[in-house]
C-alpha positions as CSV (number, residue, x, y, z in Angstrom):
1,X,0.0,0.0,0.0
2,X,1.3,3.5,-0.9
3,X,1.9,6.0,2.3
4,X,1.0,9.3,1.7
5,X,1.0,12.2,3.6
6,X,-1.6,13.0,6.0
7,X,-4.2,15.1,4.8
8,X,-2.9,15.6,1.1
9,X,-5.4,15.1,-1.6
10,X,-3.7,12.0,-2.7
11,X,-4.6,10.1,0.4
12,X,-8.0,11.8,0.8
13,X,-9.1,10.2,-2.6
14,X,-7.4,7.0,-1.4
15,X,-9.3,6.8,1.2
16,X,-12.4,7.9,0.1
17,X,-11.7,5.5,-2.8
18,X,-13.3,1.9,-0.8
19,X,-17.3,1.8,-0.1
20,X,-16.6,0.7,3.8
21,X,-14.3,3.5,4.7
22,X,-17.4,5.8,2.6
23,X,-19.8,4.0,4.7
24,X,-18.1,4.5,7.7
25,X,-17.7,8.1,7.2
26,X,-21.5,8.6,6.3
27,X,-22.1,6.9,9.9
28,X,-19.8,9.3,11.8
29,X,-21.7,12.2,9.6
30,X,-24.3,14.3,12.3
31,X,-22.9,12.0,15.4
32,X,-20.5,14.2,17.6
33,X,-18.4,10.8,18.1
34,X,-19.1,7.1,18.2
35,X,-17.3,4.1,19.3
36,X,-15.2,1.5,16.9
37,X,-17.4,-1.4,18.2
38,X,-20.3,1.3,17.3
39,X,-18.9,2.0,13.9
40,X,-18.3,-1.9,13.5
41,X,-21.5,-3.5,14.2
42,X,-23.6,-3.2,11.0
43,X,-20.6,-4.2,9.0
44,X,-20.0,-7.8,7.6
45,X,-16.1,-8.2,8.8
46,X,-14.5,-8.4,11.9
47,X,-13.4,-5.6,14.4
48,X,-9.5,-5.9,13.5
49,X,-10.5,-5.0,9.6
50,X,-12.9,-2.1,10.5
51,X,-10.0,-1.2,12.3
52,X,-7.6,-1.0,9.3
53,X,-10.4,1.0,7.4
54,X,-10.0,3.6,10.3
55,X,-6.5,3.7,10.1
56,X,-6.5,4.9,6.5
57,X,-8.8,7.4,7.4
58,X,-7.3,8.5,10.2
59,X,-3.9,9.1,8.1
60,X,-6.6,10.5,5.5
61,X,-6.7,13.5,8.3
62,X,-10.7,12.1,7.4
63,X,-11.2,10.6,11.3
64,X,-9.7,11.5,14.5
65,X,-10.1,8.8,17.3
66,X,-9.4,9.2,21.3
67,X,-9.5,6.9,23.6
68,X,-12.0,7.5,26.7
69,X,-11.5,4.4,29.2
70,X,-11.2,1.5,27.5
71,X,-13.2,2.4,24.1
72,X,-11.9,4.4,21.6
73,X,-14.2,6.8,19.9
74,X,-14.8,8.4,16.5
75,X,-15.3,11.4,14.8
76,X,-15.3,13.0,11.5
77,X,-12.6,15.8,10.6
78,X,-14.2,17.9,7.1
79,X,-11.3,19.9,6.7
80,X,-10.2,17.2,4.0
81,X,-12.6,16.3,2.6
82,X,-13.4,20.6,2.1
83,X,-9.8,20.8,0.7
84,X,-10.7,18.1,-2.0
85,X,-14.2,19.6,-2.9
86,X,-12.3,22.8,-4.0
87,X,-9.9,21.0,-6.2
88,X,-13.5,18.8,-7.6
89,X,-15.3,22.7,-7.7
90,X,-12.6,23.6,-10.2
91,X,-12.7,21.3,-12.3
92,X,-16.8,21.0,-12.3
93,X,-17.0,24.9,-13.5
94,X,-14.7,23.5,-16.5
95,X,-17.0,20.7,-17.4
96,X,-20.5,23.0,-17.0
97,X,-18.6,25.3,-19.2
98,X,-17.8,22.5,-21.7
99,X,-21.3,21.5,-21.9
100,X,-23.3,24.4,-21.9
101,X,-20.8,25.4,-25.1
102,X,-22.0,22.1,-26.7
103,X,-25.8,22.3,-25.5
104,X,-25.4,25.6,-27.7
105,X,-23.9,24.4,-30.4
106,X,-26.4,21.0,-30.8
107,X,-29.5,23.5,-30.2
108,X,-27.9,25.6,-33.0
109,X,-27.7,23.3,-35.6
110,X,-31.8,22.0,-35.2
């Protein structure tokens, strides 16, 4: 597996890349924090795997976790995921732009 570094927009795509690690992240969305075994209930794999799926994340700069006790707990960091929604923005004005010139150009020639 590549490393790369924390936060970047390389390993915020990575990471957003897999449906768990996306499923994991749309269960942290609106919850202040929740716990791994929380997180790791609904899904079909064991605790160690859901475990790996965080760690990605966390190095994603996507998750934060603490540890309270004996449970560690979850939450969702958005400053990445902002930072790659930018870079996505750009390039979305480019393709509206592309196709509104076409729309013109197909509604031109009927």
């Amino acid at each position: 597996m590549v490393n790369h570094q924390p936060g970047s927009l390389d390993a915020v795509f990575a990471a957003l890349s897999d449906p768990t690690r996306r499923a994991l992240l749309e269960r942290l969305t609106g919850e202040d924090e929740l716990s791994v075994s929380a997180l790791a209930t609904p899904l079909p794999m064991s605790l160690p795997a859901v475990m790996k799926h965080l760690d990605v994340l966390e190095q994603a700069g996507l998750v934060a976790r603490r540890k309270v006790g004996r449970t560690v707990r979850c939450r969702i960091e958005a400053a990445p995921m902002e930072t790659a929604m930018e870079w996505l923005a750009r390039y979305e004005r480019f393709w509206t732009e592309s196709l509104d010139r076409l729309a013109t150009l197909v509604e031109r020639d009927e």
